[in-house]
N, CA, C and O atoms as CSV, one atom per row, in Angstrom:
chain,resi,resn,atom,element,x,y,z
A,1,UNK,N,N,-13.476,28.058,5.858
A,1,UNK,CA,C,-12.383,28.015,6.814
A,1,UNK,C,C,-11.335,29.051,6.404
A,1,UNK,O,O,-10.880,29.252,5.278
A,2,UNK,N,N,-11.032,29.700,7.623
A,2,UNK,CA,C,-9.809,30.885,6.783
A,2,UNK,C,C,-8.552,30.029,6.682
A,2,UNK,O,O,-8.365,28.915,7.171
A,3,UNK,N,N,-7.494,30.989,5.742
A,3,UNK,CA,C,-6.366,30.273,5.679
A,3,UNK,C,C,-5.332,29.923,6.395
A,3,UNK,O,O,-4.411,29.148,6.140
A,4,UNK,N,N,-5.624,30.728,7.554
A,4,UNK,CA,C,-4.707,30.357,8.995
A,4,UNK,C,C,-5.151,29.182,9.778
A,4,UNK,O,O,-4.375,28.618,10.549
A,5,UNK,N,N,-6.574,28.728,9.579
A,5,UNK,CA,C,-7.246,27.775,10.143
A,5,UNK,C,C,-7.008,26.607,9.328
A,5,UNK,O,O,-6.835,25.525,9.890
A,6,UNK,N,N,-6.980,26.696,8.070
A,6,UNK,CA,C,-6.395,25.458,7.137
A,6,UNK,C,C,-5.101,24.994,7.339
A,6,UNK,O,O,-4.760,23.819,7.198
A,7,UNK,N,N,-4.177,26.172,7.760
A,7,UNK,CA,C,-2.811,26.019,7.435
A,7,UNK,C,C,-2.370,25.302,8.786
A,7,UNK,O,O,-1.983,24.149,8.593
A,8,UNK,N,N,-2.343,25.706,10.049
A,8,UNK,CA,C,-2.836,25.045,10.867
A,8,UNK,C,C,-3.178,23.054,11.240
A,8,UNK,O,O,-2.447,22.114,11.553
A,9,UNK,N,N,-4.278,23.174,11.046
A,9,UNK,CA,C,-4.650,21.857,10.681
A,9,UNK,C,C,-3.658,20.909,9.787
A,9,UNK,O,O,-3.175,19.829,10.129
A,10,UNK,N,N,-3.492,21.575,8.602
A,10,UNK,CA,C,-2.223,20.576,7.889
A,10,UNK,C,C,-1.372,20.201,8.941
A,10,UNK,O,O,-1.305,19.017,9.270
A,11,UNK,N,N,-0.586,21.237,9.618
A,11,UNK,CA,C,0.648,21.416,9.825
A,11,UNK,C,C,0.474,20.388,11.375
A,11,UNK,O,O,1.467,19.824,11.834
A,12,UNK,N,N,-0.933,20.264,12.061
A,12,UNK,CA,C,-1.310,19.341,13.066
A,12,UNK,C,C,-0.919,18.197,12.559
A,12,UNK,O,O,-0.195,17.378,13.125
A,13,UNK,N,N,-1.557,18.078,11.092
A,13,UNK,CA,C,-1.310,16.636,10.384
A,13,UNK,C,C,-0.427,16.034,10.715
A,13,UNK,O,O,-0.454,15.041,11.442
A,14,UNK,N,N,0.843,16.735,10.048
A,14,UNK,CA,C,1.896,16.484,9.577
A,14,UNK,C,C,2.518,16.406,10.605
A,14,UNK,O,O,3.643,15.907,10.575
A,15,UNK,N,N,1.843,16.982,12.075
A,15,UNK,CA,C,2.812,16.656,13.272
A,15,UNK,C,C,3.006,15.292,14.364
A,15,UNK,O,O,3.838,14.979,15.215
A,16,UNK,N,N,1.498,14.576,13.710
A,16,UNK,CA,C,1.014,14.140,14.071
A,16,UNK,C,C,1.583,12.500,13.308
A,16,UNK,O,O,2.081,11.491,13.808
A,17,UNK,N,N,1.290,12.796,12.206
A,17,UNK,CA,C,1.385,11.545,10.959
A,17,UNK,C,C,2.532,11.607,10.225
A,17,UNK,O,O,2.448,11.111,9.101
A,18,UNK,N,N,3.790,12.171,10.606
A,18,UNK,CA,C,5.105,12.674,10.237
A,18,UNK,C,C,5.094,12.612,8.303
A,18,UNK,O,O,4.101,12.640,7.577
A,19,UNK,N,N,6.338,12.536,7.956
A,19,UNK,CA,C,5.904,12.757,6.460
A,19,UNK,C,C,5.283,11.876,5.748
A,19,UNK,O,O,5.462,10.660,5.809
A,20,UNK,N,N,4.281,12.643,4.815
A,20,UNK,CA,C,3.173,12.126,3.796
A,20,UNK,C,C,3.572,12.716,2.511
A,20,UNK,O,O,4.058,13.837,2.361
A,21,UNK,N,N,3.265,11.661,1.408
A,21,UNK,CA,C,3.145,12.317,-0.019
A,21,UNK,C,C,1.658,13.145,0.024
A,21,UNK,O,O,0.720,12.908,0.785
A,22,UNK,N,N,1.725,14.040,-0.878
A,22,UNK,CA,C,0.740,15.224,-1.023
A,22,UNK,C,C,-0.166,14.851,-1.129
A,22,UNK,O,O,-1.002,15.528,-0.532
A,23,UNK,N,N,-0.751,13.590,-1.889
A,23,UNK,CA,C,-1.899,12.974,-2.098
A,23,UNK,C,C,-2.807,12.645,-0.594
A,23,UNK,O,O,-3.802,13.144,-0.068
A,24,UNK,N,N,-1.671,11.303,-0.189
A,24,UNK,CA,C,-2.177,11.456,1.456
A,24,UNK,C,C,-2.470,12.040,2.013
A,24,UNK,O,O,-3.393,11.800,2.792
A,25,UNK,N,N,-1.855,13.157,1.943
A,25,UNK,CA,C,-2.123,14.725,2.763
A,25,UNK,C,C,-3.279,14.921,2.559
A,25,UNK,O,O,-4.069,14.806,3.497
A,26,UNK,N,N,-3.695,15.252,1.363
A,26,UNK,CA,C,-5.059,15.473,1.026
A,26,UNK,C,C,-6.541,14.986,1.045
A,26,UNK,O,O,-7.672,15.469,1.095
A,27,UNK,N,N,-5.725,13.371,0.958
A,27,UNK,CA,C,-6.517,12.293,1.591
A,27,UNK,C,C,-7.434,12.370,3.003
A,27,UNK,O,O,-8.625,12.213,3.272
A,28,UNK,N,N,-6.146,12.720,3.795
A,28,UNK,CA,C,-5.971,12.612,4.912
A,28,UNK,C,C,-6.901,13.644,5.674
A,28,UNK,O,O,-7.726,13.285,6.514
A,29,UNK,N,N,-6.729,14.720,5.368
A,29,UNK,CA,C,-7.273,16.065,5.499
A,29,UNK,C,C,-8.614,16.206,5.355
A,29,UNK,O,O,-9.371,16.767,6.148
A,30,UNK,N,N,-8.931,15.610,4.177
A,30,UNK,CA,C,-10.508,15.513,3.937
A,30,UNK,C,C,-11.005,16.636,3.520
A,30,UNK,O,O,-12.169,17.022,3.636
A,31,UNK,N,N,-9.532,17.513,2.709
A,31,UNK,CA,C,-9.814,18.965,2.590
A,31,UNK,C,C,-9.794,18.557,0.792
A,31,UNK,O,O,-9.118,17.574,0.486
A,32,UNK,N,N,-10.305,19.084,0.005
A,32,UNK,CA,C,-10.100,19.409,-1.816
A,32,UNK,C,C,-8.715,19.766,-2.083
A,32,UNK,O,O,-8.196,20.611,-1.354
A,33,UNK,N,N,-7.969,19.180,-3.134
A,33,UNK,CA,C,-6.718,19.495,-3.457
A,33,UNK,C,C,-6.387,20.961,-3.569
A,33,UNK,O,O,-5.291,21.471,-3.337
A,34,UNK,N,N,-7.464,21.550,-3.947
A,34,UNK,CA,C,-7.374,23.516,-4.151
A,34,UNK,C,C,-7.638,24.139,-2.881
A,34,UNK,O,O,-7.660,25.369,-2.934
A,35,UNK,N,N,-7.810,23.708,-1.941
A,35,UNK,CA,C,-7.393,24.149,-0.821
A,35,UNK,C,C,-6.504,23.498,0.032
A,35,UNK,O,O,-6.443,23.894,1.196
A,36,UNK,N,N,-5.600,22.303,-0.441
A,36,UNK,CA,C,-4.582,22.039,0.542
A,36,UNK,C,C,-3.131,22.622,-0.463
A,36,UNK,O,O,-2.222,23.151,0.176
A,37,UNK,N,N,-3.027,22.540,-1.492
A,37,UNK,CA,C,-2.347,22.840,-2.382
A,37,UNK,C,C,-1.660,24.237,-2.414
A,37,UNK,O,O,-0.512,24.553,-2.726
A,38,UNK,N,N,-2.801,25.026,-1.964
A,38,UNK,CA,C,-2.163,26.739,-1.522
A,38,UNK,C,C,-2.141,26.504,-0.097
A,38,UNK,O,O,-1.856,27.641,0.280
A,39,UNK,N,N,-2.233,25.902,0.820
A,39,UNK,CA,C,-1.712,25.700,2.248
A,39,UNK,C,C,-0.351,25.215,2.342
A,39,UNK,O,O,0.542,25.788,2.967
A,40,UNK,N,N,-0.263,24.428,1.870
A,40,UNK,CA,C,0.775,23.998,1.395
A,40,UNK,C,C,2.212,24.946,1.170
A,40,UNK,O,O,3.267,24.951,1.804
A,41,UNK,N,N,1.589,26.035,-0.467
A,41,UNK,CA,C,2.352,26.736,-0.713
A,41,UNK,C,C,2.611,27.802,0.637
A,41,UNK,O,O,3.728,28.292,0.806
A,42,UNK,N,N,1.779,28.023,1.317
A,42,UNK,CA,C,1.989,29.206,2.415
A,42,UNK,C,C,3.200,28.480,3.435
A,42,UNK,O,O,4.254,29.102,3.562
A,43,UNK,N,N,3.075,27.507,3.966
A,43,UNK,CA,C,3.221,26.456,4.842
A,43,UNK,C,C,4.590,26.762,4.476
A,43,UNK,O,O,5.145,27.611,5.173
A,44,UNK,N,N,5.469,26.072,3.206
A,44,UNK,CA,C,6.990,26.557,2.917
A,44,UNK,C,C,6.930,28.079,2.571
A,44,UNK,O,O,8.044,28.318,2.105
A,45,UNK,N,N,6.514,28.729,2.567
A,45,UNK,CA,C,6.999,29.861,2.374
A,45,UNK,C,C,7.272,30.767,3.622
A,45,UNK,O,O,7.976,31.774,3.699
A,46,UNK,N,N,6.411,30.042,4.721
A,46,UNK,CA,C,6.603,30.324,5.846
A,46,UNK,C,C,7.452,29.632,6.938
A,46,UNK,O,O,7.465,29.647,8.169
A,47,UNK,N,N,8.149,29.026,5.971
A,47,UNK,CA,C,9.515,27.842,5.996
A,47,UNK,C,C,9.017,26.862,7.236
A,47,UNK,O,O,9.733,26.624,8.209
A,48,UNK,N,N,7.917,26.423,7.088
A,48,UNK,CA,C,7.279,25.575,8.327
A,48,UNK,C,C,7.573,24.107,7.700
A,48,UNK,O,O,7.611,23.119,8.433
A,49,UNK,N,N,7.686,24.062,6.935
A,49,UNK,CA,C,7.142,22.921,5.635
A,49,UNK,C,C,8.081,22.735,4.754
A,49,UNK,O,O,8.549,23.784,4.313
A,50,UNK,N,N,8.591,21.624,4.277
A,50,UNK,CA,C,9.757,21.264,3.195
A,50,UNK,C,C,8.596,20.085,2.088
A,50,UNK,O,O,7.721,19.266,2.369
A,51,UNK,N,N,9.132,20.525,0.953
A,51,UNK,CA,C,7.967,19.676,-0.028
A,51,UNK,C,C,9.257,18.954,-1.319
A,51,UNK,O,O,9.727,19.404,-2.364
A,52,UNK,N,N,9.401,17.974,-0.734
A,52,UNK,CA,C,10.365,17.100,-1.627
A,52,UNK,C,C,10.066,15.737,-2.079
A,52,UNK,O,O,9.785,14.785,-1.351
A,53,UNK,N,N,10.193,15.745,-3.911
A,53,UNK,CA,C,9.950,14.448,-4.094
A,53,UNK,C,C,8.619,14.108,-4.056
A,53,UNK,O,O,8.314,13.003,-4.503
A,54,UNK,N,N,7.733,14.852,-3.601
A,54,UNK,CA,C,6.223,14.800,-3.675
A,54,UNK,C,C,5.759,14.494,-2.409
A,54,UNK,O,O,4.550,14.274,-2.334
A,55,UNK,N,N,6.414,14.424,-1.394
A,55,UNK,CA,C,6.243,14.319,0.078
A,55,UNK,C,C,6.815,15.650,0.870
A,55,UNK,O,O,7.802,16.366,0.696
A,56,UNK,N,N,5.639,15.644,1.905
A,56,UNK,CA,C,5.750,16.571,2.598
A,56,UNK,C,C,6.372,16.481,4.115
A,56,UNK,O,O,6.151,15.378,4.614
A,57,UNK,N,N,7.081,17.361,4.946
A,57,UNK,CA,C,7.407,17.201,5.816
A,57,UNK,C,C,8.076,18.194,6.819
A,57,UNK,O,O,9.201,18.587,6.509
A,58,UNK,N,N,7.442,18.717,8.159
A,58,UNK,CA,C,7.649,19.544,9.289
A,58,UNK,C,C,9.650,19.334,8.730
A,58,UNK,O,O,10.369,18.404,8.363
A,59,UNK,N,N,9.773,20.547,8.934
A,59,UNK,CA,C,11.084,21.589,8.786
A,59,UNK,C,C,11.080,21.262,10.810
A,59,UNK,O,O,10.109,21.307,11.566
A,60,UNK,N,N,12.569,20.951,11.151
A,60,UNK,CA,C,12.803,20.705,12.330
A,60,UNK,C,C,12.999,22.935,12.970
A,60,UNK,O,O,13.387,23.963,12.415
A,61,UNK,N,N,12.435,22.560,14.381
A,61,UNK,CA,C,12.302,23.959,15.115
A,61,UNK,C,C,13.638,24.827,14.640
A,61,UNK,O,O,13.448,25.819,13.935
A,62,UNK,N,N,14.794,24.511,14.967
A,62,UNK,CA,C,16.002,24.989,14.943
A,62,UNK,C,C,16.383,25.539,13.441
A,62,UNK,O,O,16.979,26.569,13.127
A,63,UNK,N,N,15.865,24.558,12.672
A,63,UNK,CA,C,16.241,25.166,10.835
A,63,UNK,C,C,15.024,26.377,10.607
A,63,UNK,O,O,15.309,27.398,9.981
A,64,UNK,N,N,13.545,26.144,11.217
A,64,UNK,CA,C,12.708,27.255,11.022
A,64,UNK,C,C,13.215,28.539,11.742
A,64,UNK,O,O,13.169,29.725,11.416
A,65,UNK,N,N,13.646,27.981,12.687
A,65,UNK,CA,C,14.263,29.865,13.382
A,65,UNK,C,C,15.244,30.377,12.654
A,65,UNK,O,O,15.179,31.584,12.419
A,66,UNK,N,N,16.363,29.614,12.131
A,66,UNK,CA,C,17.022,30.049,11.358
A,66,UNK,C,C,17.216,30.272,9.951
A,66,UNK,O,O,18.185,30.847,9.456
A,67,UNK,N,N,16.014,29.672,9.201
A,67,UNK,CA,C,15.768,30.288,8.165
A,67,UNK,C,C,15.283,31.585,8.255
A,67,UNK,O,O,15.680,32.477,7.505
A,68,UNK,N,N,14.430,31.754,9.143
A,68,UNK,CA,C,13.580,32.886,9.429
A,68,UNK,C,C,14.386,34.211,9.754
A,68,UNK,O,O,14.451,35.207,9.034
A,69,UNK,N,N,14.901,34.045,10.810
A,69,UNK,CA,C,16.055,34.972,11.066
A,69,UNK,C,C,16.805,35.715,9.601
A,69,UNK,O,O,16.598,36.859,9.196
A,70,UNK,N,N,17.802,34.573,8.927
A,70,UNK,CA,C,18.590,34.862,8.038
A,70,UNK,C,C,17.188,35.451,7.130
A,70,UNK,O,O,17.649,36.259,6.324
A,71,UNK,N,N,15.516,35.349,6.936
A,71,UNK,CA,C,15.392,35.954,5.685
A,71,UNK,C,C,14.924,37.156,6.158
A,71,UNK,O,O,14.661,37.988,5.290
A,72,UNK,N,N,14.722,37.517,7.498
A,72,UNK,CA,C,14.006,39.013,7.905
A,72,UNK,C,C,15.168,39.746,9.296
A,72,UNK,O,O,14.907,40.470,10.257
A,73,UNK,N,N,16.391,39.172,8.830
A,73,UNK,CA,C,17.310,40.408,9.867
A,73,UNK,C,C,18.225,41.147,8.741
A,73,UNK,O,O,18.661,40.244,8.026
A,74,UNK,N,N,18.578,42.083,8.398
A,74,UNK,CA,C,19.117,42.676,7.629
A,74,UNK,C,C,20.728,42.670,8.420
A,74,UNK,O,O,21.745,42.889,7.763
A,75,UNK,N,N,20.754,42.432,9.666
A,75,UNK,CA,C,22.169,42.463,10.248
A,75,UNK,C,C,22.843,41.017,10.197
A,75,UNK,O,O,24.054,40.807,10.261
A,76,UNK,N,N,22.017,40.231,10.093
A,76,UNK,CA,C,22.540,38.847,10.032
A,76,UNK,C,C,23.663,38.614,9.332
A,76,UNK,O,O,23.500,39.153,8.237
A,77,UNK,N,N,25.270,37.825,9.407
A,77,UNK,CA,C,25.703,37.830,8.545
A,77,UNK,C,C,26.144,36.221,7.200
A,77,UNK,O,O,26.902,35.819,6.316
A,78,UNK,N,N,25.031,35.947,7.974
A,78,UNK,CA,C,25.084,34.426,7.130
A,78,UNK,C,C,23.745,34.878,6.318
A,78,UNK,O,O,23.224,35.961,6.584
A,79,UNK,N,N,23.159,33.946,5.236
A,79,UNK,CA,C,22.119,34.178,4.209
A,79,UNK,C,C,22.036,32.672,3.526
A,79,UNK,O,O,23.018,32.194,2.958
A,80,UNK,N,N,20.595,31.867,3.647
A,80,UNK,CA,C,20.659,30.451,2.877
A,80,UNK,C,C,19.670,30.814,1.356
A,80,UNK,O,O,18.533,31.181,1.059
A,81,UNK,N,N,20.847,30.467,0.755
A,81,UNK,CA,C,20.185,30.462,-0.713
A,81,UNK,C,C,20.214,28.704,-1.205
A,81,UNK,O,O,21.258,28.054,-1.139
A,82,UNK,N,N,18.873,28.098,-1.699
A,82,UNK,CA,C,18.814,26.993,-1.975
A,82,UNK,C,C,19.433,25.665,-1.158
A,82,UNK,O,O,19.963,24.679,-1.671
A,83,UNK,N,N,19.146,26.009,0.665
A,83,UNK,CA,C,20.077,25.196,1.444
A,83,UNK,C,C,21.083,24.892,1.328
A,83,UNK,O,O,21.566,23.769,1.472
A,84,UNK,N,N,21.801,26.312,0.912
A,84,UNK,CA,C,23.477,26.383,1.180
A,84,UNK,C,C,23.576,27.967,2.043
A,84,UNK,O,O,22.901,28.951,1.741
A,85,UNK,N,N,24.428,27.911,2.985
A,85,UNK,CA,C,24.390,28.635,3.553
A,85,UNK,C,C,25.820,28.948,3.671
A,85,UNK,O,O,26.850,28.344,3.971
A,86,UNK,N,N,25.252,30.880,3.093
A,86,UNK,CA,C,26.735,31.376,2.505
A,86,UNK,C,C,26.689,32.702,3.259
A,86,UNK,O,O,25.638,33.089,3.772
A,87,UNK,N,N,27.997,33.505,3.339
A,87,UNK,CA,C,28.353,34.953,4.179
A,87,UNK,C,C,27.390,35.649,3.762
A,87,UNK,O,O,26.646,34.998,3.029
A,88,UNK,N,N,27.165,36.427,3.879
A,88,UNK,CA,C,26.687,37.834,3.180
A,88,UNK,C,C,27.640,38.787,2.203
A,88,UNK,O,O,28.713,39.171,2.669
A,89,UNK,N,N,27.384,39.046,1.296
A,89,UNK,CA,C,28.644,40.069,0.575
A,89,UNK,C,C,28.168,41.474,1.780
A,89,UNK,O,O,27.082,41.719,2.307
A,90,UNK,N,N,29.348,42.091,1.872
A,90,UNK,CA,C,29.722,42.937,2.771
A,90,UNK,C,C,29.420,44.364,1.738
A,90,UNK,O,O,28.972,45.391,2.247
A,91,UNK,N,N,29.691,44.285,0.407
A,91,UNK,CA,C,29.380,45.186,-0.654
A,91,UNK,C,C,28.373,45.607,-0.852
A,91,UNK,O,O,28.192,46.810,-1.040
A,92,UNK,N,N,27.154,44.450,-0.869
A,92,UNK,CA,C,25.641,45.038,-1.209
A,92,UNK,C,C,25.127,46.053,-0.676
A,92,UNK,O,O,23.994,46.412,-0.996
């Protein structure tokens, strides 16, 4: 299965069965921990996905656009570092 097709499917999961600890997930999935585990990692990095506490859980539409935004517009003038969301220095 490619990794867009894995990543995917989780993210059905999780839309489906709202938040799960990772285990469940995996459970659930019927996929091997070494392939939900780097889905996973893609999943938040592609800020789709929040992984807290050992449970997983869909990032609401409105926080994904705007994470997204603030990490790929260079004009933007807000920037979230560690879900705090601070100006931009005007200096850099």
């Amino acid at each position: 299965m490619r990794d867009e097709d894995l990543d995917w499917c989780l993210f059905a999961l999780l839309e489906q069965a709202g938040d799960l600890p990772v285990a469940t997930l995996i459970d659930r999935s019927g996929l091997a921990a070494e392939q939900v585990i780097p889905s996973i990692e893609r999943l938040i990095n592609l800020h789709m996905i929040e992984h807290v506490d050992g449970v997983v859980h869909l990032i609401p539409v409105g926080q994904m656009r705007l994470e997204n935004i603030c990490r790929y517009s260079n004009d933007f003038p807000v920037t979230i570092e560690n879900g705090v969301i601070r100006v931009k220095d005007e200096r850099r």
